[in-house]
Short mmCIF file of the C-alpha atoms (twelve columns), coordinates in Angstrom:
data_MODEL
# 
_entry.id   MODEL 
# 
loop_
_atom_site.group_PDB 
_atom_site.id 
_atom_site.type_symbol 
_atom_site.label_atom_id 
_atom_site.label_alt_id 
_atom_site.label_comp_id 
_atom_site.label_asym_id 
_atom_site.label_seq_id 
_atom_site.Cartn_x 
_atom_site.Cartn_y 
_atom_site.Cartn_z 
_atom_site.pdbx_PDB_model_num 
ATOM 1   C CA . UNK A 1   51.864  1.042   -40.624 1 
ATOM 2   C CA . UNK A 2   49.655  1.029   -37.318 1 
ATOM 3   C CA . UNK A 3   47.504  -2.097  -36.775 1 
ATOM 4   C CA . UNK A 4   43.871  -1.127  -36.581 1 
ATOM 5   C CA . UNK A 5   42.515  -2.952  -32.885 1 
ATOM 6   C CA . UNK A 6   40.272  -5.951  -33.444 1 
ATOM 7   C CA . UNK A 7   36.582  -4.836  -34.072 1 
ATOM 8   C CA . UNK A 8   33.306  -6.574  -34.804 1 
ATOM 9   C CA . UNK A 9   31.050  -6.909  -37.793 1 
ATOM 10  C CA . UNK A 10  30.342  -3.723  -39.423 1 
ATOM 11  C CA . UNK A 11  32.863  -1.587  -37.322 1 
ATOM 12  C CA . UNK A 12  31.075  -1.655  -34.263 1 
ATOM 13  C CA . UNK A 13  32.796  -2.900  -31.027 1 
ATOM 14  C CA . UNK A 14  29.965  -5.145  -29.712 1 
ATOM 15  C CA . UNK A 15  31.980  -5.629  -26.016 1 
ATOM 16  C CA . UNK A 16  31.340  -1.839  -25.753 1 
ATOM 17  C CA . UNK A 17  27.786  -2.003  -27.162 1 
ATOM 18  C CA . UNK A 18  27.350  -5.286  -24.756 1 
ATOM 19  C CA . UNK A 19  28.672  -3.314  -21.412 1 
ATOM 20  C CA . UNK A 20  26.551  -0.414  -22.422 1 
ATOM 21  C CA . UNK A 21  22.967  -2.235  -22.829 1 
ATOM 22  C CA . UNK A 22  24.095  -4.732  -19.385 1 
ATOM 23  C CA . UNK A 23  23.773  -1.211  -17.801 1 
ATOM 24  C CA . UNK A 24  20.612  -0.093  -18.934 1 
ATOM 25  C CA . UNK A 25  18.991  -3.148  -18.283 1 
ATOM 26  C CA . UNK A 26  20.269  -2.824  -14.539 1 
ATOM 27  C CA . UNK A 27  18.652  0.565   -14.070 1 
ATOM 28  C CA . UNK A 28  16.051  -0.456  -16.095 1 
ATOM 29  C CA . UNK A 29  15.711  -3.999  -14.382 1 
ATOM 30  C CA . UNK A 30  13.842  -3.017  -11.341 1 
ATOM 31  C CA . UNK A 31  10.908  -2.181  -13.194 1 
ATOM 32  C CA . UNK A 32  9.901   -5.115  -14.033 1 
ATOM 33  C CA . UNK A 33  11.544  -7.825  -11.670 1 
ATOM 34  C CA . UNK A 34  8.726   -7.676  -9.255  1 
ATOM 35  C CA . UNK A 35  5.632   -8.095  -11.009 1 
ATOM 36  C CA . UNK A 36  4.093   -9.502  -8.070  1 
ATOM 37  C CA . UNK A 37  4.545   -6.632  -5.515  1 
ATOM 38  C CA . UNK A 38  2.831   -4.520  -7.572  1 
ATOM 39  C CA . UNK A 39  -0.430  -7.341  -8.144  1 
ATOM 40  C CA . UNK A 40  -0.455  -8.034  -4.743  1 
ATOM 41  C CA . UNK A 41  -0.444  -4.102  -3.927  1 
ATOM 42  C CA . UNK A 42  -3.486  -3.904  -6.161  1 
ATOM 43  C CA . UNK A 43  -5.656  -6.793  -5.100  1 
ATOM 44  C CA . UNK A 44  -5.064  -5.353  -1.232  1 
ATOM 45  C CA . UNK A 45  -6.609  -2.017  -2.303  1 
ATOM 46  C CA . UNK A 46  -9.697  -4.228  -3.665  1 
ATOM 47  C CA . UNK A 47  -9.912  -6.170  -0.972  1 
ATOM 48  C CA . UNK A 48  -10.159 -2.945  1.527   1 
ATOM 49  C CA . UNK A 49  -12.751 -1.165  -1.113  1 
ATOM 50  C CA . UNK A 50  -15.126 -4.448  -0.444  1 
ATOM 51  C CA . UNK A 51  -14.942 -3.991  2.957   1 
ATOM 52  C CA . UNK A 52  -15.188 -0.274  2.508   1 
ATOM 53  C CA . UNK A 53  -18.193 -0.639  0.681   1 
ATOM 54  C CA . UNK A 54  -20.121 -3.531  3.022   1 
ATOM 55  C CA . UNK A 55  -19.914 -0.895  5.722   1 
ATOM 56  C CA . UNK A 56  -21.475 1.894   4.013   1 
ATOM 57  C CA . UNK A 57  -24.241 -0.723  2.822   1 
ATOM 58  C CA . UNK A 58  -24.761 -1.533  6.072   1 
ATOM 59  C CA . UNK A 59  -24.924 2.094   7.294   1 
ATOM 60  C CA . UNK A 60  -27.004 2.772   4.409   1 
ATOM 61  C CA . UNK A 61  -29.887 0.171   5.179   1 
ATOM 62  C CA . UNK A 62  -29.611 -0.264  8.839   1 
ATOM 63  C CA . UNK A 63  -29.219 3.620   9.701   1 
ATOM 64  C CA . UNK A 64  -25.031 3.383   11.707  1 
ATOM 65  C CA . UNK A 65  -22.082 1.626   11.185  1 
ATOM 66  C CA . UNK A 66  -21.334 -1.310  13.494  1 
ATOM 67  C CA . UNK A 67  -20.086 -0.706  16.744  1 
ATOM 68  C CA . UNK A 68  -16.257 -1.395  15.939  1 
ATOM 69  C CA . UNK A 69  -16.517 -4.193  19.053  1 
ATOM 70  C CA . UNK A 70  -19.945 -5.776  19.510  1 
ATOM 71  C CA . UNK A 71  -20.310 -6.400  23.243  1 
ATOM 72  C CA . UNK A 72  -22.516 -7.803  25.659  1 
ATOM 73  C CA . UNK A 73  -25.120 -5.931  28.080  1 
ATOM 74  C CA . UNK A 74  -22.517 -6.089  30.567  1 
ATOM 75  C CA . UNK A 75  -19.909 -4.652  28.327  1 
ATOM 76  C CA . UNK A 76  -17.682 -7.249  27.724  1 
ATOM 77  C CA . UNK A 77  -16.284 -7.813  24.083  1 
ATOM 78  C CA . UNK A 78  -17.787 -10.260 22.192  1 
ATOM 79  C CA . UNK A 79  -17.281 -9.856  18.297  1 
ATOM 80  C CA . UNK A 80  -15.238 -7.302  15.930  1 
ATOM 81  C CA . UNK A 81  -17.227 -4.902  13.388  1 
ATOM 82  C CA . UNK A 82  -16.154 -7.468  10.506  1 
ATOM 83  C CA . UNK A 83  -18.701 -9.721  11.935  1 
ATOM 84  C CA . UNK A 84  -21.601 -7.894  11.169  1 
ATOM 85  C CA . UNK A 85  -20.558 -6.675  7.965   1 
ATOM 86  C CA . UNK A 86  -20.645 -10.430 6.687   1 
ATOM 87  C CA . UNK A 87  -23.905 -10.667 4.931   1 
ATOM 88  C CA . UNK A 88  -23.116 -7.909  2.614   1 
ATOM 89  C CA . UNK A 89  -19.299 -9.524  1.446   1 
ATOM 90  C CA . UNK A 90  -21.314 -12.525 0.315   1 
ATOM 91  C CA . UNK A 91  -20.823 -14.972 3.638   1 
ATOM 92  C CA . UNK A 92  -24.410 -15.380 4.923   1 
ATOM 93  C CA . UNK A 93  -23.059 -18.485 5.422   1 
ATOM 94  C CA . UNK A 94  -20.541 -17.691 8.313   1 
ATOM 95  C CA . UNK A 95  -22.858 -15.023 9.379   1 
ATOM 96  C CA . UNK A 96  -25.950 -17.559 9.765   1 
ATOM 97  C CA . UNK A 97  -23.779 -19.788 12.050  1 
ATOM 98  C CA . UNK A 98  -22.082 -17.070 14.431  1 
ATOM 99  C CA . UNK A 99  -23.247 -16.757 17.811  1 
ATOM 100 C CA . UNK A 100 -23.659 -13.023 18.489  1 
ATOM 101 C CA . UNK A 101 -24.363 -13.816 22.246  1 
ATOM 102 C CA . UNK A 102 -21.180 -15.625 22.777  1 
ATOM 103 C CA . UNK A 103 -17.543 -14.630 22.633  1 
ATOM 104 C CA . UNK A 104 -16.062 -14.715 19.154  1 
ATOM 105 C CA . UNK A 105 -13.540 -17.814 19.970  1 
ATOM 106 C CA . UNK A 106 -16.209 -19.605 22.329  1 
ATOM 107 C CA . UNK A 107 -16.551 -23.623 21.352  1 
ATOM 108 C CA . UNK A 108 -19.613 -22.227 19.191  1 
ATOM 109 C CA . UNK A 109 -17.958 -19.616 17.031  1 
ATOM 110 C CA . UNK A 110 -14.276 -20.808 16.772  1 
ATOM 111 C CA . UNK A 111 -14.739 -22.996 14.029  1 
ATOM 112 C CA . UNK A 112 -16.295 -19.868 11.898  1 
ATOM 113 C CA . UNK A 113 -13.910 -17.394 12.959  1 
ATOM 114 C CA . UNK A 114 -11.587 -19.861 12.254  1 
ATOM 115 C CA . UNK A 115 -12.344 -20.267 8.342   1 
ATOM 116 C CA . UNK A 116 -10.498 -17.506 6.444   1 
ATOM 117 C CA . UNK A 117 -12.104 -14.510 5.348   1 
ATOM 118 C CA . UNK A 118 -9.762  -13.671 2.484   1 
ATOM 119 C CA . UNK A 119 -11.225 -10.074 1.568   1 
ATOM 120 C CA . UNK A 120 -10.264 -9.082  5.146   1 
ATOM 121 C CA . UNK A 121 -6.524  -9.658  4.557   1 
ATOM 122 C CA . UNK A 122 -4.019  -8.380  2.186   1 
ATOM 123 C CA . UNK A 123 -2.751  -11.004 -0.932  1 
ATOM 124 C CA . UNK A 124 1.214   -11.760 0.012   1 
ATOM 125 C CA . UNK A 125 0.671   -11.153 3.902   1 
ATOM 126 C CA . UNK A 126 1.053   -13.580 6.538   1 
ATOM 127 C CA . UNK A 127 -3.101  -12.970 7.358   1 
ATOM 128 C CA . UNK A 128 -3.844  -13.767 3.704   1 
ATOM 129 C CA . UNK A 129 -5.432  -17.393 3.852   1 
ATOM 130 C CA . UNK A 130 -5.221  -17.896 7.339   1 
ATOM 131 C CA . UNK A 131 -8.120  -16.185 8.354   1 
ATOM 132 C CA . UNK A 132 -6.005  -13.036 10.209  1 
ATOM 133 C CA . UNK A 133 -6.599  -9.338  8.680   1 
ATOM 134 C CA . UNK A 134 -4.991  -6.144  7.592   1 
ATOM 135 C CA . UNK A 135 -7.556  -3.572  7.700   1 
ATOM 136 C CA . UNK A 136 -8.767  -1.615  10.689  1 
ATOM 137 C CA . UNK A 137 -10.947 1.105   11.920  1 
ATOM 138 C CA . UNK A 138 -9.572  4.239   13.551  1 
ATOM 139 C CA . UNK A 139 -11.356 4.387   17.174  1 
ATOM 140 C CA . UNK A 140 -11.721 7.506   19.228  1 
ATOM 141 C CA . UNK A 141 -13.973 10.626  20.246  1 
ATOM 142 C CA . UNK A 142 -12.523 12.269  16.893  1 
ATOM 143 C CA . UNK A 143 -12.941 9.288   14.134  1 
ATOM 144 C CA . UNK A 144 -15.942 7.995   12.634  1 
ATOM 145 C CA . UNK A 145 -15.528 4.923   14.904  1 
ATOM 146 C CA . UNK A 146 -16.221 6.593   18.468  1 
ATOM 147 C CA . UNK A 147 -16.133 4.037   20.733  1 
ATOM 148 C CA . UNK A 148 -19.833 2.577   22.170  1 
ATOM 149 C CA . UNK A 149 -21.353 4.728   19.916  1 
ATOM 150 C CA . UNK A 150 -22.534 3.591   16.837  1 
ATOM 151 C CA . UNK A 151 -22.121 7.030   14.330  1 
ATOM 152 C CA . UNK A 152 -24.373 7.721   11.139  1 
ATOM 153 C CA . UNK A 153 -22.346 8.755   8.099   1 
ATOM 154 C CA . UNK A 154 -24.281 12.273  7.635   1 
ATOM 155 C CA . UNK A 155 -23.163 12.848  11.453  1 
ATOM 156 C CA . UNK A 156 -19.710 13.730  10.191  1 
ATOM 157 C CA . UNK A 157 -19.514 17.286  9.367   1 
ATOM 158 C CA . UNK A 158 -15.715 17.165  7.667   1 
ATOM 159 C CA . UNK A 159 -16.226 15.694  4.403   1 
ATOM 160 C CA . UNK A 160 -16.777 12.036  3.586   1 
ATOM 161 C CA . UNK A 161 -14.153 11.974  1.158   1 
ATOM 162 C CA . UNK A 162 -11.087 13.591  3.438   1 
ATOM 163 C CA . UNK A 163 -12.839 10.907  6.491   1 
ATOM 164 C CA . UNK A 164 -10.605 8.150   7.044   1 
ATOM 165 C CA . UNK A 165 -13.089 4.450   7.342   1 
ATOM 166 C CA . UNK A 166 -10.300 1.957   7.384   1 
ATOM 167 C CA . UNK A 167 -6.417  2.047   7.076   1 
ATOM 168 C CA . UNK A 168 -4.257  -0.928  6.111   1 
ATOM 169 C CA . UNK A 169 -1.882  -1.618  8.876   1 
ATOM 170 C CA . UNK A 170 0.497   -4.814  9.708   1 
ATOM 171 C CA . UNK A 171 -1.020  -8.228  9.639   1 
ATOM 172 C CA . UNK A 172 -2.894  -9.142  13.218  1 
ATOM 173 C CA . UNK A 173 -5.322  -11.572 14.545  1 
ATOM 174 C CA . UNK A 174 -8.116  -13.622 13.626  1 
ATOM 175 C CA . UNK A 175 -10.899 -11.977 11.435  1 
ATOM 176 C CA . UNK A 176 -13.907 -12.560 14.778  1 
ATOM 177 C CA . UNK A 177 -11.350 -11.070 17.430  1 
ATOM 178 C CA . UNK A 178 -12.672 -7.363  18.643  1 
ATOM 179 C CA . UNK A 179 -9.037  -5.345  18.118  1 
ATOM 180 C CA . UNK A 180 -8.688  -2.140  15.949  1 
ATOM 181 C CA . UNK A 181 -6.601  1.041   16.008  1 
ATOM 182 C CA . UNK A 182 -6.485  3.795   18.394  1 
ATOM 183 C CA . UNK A 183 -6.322  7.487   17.004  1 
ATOM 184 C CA . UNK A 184 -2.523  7.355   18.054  1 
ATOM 185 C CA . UNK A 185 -1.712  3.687   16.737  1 
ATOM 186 C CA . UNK A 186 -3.262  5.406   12.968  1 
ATOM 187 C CA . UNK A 187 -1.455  8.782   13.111  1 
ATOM 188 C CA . UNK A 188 1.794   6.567   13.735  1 
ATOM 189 C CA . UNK A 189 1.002   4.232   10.256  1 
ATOM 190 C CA . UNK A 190 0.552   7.379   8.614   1 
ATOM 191 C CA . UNK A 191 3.530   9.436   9.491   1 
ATOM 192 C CA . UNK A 192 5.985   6.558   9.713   1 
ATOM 193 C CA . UNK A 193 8.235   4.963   7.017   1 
ATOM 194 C CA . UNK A 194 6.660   1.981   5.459   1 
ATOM 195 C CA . UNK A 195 8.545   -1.719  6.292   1 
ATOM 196 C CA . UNK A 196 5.841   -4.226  5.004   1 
ATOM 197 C CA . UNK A 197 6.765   -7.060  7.746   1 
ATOM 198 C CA . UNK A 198 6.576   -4.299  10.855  1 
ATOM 199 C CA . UNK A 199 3.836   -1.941  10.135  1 
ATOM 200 C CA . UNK A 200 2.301   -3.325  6.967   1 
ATOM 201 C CA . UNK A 201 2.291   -1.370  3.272   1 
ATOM 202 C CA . UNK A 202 4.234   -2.106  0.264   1 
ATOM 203 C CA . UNK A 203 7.721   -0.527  -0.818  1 
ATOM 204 C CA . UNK A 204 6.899   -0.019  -4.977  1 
ATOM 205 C CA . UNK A 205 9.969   0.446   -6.863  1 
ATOM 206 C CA . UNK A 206 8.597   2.283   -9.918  1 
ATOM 207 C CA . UNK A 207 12.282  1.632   -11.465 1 
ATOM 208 C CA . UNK A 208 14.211  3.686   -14.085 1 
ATOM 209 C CA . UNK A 209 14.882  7.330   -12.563 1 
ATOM 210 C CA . UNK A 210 11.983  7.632   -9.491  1 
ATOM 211 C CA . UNK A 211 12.718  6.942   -6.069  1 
ATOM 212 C CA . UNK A 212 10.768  3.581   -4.528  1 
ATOM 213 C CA . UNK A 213 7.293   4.642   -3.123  1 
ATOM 214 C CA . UNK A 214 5.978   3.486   0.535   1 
ATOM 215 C CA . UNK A 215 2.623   3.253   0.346   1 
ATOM 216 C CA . UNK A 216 -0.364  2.582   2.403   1 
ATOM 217 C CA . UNK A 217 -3.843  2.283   1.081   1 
ATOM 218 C CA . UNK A 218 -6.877  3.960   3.484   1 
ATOM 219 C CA . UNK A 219 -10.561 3.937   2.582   1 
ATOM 220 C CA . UNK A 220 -12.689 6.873   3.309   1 
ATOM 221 C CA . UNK A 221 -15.958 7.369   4.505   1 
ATOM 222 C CA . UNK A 222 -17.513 7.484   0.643   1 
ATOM 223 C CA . UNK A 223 -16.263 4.602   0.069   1 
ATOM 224 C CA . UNK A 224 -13.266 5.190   -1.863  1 
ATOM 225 C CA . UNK A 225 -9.925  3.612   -1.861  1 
ATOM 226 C CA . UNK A 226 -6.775  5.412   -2.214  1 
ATOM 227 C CA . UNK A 227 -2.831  4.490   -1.822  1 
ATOM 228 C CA . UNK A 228 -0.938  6.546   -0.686  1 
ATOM 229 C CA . UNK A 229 2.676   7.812   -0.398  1 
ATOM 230 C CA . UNK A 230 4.345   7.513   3.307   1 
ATOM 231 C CA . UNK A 231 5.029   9.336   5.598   1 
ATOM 232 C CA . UNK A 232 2.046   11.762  5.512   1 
ATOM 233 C CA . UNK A 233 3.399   15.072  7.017   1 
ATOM 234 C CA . UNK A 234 1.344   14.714  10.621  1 
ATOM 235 C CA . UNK A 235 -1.240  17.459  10.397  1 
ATOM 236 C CA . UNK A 236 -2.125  15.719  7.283   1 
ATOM 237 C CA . UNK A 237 -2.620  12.537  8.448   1 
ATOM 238 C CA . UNK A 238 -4.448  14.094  11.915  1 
ATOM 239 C CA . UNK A 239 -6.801  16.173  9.390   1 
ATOM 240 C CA . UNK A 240 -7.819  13.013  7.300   1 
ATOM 241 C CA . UNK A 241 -8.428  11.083  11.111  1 
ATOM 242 C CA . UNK A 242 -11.085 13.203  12.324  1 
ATOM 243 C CA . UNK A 243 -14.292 13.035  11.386  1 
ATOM 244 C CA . UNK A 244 -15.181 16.730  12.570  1 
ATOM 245 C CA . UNK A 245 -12.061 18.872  13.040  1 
ATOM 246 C CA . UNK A 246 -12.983 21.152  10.066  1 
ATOM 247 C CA . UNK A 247 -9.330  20.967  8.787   1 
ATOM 248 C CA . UNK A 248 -8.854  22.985  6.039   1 
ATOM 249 C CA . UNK A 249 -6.220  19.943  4.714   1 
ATOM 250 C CA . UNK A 250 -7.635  16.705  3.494   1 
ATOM 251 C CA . UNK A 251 -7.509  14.375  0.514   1 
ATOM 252 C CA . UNK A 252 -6.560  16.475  -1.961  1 
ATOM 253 C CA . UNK A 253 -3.196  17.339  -0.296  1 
ATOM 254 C CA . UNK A 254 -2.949  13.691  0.799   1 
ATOM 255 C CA . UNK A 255 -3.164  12.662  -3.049  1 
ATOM 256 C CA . UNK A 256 -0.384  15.638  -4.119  1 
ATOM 257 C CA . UNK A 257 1.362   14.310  -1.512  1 
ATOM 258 C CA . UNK A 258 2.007   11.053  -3.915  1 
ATOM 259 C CA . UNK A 259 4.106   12.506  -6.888  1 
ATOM 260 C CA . UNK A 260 7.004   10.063  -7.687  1 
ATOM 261 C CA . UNK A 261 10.838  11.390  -6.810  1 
ATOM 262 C CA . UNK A 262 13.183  11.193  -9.115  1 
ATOM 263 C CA . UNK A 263 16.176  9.148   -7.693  1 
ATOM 264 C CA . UNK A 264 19.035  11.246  -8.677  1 
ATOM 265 C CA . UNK A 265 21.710  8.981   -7.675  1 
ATOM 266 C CA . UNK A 266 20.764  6.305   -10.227 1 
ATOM 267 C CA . UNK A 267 20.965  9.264   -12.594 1 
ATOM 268 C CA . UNK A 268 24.036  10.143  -11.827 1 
ATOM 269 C CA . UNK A 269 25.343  6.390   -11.979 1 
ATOM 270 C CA . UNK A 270 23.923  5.640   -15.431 1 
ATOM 271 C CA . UNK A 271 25.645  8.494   -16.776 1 
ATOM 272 C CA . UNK A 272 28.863  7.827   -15.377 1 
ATOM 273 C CA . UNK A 273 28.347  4.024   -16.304 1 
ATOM 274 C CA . UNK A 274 27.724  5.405   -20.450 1 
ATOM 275 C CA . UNK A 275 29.984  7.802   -20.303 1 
ATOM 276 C CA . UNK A 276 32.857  5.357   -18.959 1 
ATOM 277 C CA . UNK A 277 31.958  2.576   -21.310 1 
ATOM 278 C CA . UNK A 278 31.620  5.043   -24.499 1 
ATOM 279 C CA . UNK A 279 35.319  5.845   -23.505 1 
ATOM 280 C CA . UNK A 280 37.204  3.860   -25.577 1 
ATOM 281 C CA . UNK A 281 34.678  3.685   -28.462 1 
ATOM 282 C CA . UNK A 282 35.160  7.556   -28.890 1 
ATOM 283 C CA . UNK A 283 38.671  7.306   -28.082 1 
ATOM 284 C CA . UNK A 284 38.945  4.788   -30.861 1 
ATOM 285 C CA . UNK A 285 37.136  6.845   -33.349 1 
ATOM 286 C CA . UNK A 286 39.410  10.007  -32.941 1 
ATOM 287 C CA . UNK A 287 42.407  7.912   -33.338 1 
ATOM 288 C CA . UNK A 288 41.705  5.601   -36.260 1 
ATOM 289 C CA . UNK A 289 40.846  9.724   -38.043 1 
ATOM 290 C CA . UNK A 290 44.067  11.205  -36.913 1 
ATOM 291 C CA . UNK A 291 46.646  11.424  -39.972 1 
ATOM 292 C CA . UNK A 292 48.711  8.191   -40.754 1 
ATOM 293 C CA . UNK A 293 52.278  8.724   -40.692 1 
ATOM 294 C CA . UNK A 294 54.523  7.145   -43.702 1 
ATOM 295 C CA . UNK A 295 55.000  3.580   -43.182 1 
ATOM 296 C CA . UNK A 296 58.453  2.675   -41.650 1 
# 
């Protein structure tokens, strides 16, 4: 009679069932391999909602946001809008000892420009801990940062919540050094691909079946913190820039904008993968039930 083929307890062929959970646990591996991109995604969208928030405060109680560059009587750049914003993240310390008359790196102020502000960087960047930052204002005659003219947060006639404050962009220079974002340097971030050591971001991979996300997190001029998915189609992003285009476009498109992909490929892939290894399992089964001849 026919020899039945070698098979494990119970019946079951456990190098089939073996090759069949190794491939879910690939697709499903991503998911949870990189716990730390997704912490380090979340503490940078805190750290930009502080700031956020300390500029509002300070609009709030002293009438304007700071000038995005403080500068002298004769014009000449002397401190960046993080410096005033200081008392209200809790550093009356640094704040007491600055120099507001003096350049931001002069002998004076270079050792407290020098000591790292860590709510003005994003956790995992090169900025993080070494007093450089991540978040910038959006200057120009169409943001809410118009340059040499301090603006008051009921001046903007678009809505507050579809007004872009701050964006997160690539890690740059020290925390005291005047240097933001022109309207064209921000519509780039937000129509661009995300790559996290050229332009700043994260690249999420939500694992399983969805595509990896780019995303970029942006503060508006309520104070609210959002990530979002990149690229931002560009009358979208030029719409959430301006602080008075009347745009009929704005955060709720922005946030629609985010809906995960599903990553049909890896789909595909996984079925092939089960249906290749269930092969000779099924083609097993059929044979050991097809009728036994007489025995020789």
């Amino acid at each position: 009679p026919r020899k039945e083929p070698p098979r494990g307890l119970g019946g079951v062929d456990w190098g089939v069932v073996t090759g069949i959970a190794g491939g879910v646990v690939a697709v499903w591996y991503p998911a949870v391999s990189l716990p730390h991109v997704w912490a380090h995604c979340g503490q940078s969208g805190s750290c930009l909602k502080h700031c956020a928030i300390s500029l509002i405060l300070r609009a709030d109680r002293e009438g304007t946001l700071p000038p995005a560059v403080v500068s002298d009587a004769e014009g000449r750049p002397l401190h960046s809008w993080r410096s005033a914003i200081l008392p209200y993240l809790d550093r009356d310390d640094l704040y007491a000892q600055l120099r507001f008359d003096e350049p931001w790196d002069s002998p004076a102020n270079l050792p407290v420009t020098s000591t790292p502000v860590d709510v003005f960087a994003c956790p995992g960047s090169g900025a993080w801990g070494a007093g450089g930052v991540c978040y910038f204002a959006v200057t120009g005659p169409a943001t809410v940062w118009q340059e040499g003219v301090p603006l008051r947060l009921s001046e903007v006639s678009d809505r507050l919540d579809s007004t872009l404050l701050l964006i997160e962009g690539p890690a740059r220079q020290p925390w005291g050094k005047p240097g933001d974002l022109s309207f064209e340097e921000a519509l780039d971030l937000l129509t661009s691909p995300v790559q996290p050591a050229v332009n700043g971001g994260h690249v999420l991979d939500r694992g399983r079946f969805s595509k990896p996300t780019m995303a970029r997190h942006v503060a508006m001029a309520n104070g609210k913190t959002y990530r979002l998915q990149m690229p931002l189609p560009e009358p979208l992003a030029r719409a959430l820039l301006t602080a008075g285009g009347g745009e009929p476009i704005g955060l709720k498109e922005a946030l629609a904008w985010e809906a995960p992909q599903t990553d049909w490929a890896r789909v595909a892939c996984l079925a092939l993968f089960l249906a290749t290894a269930a092969a000779p399992f099924v083609r097993h089964r059929l044979g050991s039930r097809a009728p036994q001849g007489d025995a020789a």
